[in-house]
N, C-alpha and C positions, 0 to 999 in steps of 0.2 A: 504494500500500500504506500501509495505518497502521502506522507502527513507533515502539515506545516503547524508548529509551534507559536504561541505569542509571548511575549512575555515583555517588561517594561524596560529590562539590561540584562546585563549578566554578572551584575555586581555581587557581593560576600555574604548577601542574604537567603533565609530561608527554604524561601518559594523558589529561590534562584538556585540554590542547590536540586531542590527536588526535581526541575524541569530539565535540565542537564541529565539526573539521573533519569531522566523518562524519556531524552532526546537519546543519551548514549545505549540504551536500553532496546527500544525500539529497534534502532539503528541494529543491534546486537541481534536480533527477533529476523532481518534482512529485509526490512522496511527503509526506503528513501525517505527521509528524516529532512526538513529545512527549518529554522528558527525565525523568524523575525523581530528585531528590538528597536525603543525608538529612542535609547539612553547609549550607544556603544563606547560612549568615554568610561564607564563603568563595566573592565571588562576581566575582572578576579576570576571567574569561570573559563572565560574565550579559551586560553592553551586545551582546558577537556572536550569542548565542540572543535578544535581546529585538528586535534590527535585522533576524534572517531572522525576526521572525514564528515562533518556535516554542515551543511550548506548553513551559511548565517547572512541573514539579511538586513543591514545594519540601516537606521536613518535617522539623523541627527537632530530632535524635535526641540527648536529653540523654544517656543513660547508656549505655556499652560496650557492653550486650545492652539490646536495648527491641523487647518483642514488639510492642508498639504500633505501632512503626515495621514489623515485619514481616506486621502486619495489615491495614495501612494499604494497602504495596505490594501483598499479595494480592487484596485487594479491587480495586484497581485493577487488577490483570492479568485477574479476572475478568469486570469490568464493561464492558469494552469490547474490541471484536472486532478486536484488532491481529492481526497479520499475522505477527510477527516481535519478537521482545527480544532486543538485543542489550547485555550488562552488559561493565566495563569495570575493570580490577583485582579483586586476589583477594576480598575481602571484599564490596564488590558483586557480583560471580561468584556468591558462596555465596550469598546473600542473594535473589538473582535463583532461582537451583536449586532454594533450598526454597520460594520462594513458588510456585513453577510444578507444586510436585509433584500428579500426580494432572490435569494439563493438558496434555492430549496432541495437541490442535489447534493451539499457539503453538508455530512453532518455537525456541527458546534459542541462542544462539549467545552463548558465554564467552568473555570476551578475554582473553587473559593479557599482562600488557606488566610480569612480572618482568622482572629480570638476574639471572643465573646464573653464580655464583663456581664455585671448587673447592670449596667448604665443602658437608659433607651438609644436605641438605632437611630442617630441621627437623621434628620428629614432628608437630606442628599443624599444616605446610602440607602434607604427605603427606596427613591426614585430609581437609583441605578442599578437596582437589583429586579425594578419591572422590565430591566432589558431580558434579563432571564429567562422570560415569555420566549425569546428566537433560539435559546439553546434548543439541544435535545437532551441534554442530560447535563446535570449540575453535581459535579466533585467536590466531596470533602473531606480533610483528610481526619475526620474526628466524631466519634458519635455524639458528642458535646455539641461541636457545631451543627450537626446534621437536626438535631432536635431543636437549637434555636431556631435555624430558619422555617424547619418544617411550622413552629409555632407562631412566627411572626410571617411566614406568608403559607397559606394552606395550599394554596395555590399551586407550587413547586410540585406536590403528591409524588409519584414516583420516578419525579425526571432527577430528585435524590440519591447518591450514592455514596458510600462512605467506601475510600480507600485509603489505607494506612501508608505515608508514607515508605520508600527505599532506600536500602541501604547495601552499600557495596561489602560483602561482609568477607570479600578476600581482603579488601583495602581496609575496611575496620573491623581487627581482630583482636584476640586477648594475648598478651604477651606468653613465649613459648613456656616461661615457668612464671612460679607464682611470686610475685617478686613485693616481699617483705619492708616496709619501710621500715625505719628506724622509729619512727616520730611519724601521725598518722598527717597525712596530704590530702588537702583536697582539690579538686579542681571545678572552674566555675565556667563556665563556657556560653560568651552570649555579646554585645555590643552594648555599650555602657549609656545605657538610657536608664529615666527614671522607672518603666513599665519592667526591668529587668531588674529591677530591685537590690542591688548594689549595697545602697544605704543599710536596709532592713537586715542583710550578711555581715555589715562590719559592724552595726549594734549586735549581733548574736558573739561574734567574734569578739568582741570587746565582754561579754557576759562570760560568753567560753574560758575564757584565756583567766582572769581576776576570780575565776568560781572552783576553775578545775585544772587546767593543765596549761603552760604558757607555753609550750612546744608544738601545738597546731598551727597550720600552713595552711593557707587559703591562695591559689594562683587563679585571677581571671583573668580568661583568654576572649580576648575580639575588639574590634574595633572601636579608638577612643573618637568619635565626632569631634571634631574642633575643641580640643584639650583644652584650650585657654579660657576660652564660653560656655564651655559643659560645667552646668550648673550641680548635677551629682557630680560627675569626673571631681569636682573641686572641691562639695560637700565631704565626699568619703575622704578624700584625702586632708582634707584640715582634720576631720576623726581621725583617721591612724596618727597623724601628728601630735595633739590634744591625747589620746588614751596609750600612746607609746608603742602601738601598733604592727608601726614600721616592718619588722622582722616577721610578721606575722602575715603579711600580704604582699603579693607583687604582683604586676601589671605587668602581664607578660605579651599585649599588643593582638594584631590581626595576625594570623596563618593559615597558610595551606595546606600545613601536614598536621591538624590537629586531629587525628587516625596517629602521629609518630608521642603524641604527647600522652591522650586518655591511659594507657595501661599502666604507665608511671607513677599511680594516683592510685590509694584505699579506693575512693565513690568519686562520683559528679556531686554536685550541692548543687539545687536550681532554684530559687527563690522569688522565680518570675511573679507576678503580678496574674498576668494572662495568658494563656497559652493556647493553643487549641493541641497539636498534634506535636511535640516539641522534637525539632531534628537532632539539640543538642543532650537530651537523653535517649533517643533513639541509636544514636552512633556511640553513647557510652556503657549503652547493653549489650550492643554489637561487641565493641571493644572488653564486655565481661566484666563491668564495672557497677556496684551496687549504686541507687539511687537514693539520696535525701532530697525530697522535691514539695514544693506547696501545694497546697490541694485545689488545683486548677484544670480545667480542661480536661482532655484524658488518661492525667497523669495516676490519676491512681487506677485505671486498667494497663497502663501499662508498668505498674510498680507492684503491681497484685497485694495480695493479706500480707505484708511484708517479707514476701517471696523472695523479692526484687530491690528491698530499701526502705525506706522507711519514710512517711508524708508529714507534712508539718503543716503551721497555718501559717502561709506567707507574708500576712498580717501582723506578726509578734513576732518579734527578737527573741525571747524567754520560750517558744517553741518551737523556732531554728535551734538554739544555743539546746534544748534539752534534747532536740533529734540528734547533733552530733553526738551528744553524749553516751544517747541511749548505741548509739553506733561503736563510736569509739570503744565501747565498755564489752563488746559482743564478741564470745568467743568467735576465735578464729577461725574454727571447725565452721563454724554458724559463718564467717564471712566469706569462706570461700566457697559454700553450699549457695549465698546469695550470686556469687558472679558465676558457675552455670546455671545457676539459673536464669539469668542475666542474658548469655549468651544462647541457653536453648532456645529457649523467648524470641530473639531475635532472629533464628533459623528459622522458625516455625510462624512468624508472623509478620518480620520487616524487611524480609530478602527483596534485593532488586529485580530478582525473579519474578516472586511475587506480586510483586507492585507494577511490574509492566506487563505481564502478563492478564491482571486484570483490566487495563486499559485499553490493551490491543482486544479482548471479549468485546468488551464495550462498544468497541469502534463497531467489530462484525455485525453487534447486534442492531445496533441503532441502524447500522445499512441495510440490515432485516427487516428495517420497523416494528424491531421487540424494543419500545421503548417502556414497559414495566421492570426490565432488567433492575434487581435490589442487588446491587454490591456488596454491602453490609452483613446479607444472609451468608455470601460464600465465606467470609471472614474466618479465618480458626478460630475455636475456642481458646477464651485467654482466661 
């Protein structure tokens, strides 16, 4: 099948990971694979679309609204006889909907890879999710998510499908032994925003460290936004300064190989805010790493009855700061019963396999016009 991709760049986010794995993937399956973006200055991913040989259709969209840029992709969706578009966040979603309108041979299939707070759905993303109406089928990668929208638009009914994110689980593995730290590490993996909760970790860490043991390590890894103006960036760091911190955190920046860093670390800590489907505990079970995460999203099906880790309230510091503890304190027999389990998990339910192989169903079906296809039911049991 020829299938053209959307997506907004191919910058060091999320969704921009996931679509990569679903373009290399595809590609993998012996599908003609093309991308389209309208950001390519943002281009962290480009060397893994440039190494599988896939077609990238780059176009440089200066201002907020550029019909240019919506002419451009129209014309392209008409000029050649794909099979299949599949767009990937809200604004590519729209973008993808109304170039297609009035093309009724290309199946559409919307991704959606929001998080979903208690806070009401703003009036503008209520409107741009009535574009929805031209998909045939609308991706999520969370049961979480999939039950909001079902609630807030009834209307979507089974053009719903929950698929779990992919994960390359040659490229993220658990290290060949089991490799003991001296002094227990953790690592935090995420872009230092306030929705990542940053703050909330160094108050637990600052509890941790004065209550119980001053030898715990905390590294976050990802991207600091404009270091000088990052209003957390600056917060956490006048804390480590003020509570003496220092030695007890490090900033360890953006990377590519962070598959070379997760195994060198007890657990992940994720004390997000919001999350819907989170890639950065998804690759740290891949990697065989237990999980302390807040009870967001669908992090406690993928942490199980403390199978997998242990959940906290993202909310309080004094219930991060007791999670590591309850962690820290846990036989070792018991921590390395959680990282295969960690890593079964991941075989059985975040393979790349998996995850493209449900998409490429997808495609088949909806060119069948079985558009009741539920994604969700084929899921494994977790």
């Amino acid at each position: 099948m020829r299938i053209l991709l959307i997506i907004d760049s191919l910058g060091s986010g999320g969704a921009q990971r996931q679509i990569v794995n679903l373009a290399t993937g595809l590609k993998g399956l012996g599908h003609h694979i093309e991308m389209f973006i309208y950001h390519p200055e943002l281009d962290f991913y480009k060397p893994l679309i440039i190494k599988s040989n896939i077609g990238l259709i780059g176009y440089e969209k200066t201002h907020r609204i550029s019909f240019r840029m919506l002419i451009k992709l129209r014309q392209l969706i008409k000029s050649k006889s794909y099979d299949a578009i599949i767009s990937f966040l809200e604004v590519p979603n729209f973008y993808a909907e109304i170039c297609s309108i009035g093309i009724k041979t290309i199946p559409l299939i919307a991704s959606e890879r929001s998080s979903f707070g208690d806070h009401p759905i703003s009036l503008s993303k209520k409107l741009l999710r009535q574009f929805h109406r031209k998909a045939a089928a609308v991706t999520v990668n969370s049961f979480c998510a999939k039950n909001k929208l079902a609630n807030m638009f009834p209307w979507l009914g089974t053009k719903l499908c929950v698929i779990y994110n992919g994960i390359d689980l040659d490229l993220f593995k658990p290290a060949p032994k089991h490799i003991q730290n001296s002094t227990t590490k953790l690592i935090a993996v995420g872009s230092v925003t306030k929705v990542k909760n940053p703050l909330g970790l160094v108050r637990a860490l600052e509890i941790y460290v004065n209550r119980y043991d001053k030898s715990l390590s905390i590294d976050w890894v990802g991207r600091v936004y404009n270091p000088m103006n990052n209003d957390i960036f600056q917060e956490v760091n006048r804390f480590l300064v003020e509570h003496n911190l220092k030695n007890n955190w490090r900033w360890v920046g953006e990377t590519k190989q962070v598959e070379n860093l997760l195994p060198n670390y007890d657990a992940l800590i994720h004390p997000s805010y919001l999350e819907g489907l989170s890639n950065a505990i998804c690759e740290a079970l891949a990697c065989g790493l237990p999980i302390l995460s807040g009870d967001v999203g669908d992090n406690p099906v993928l942490i199980g009855n403390n199978q997998r880790g242990i959940i906290f309230n993202q909310n309080n510091p004094e219930s991060i700061a007791s999670a590591i503890r309850q962690f820290v304190r846990m036989p070792l027999e018991k921590k390395i019963e959680m990282k295969h389990n960690a890593r079964a998990f991941a075989e059985k339910v975040l393979s790349l396999r998996e995850y493209t192989k449900r998409y490429e169903e997808l495609i088949y079906k909806l060119k069948e016009r079985k558009l009741n296809w539920n994604a969700s039911a084929s899921l494994p049991p977790v």
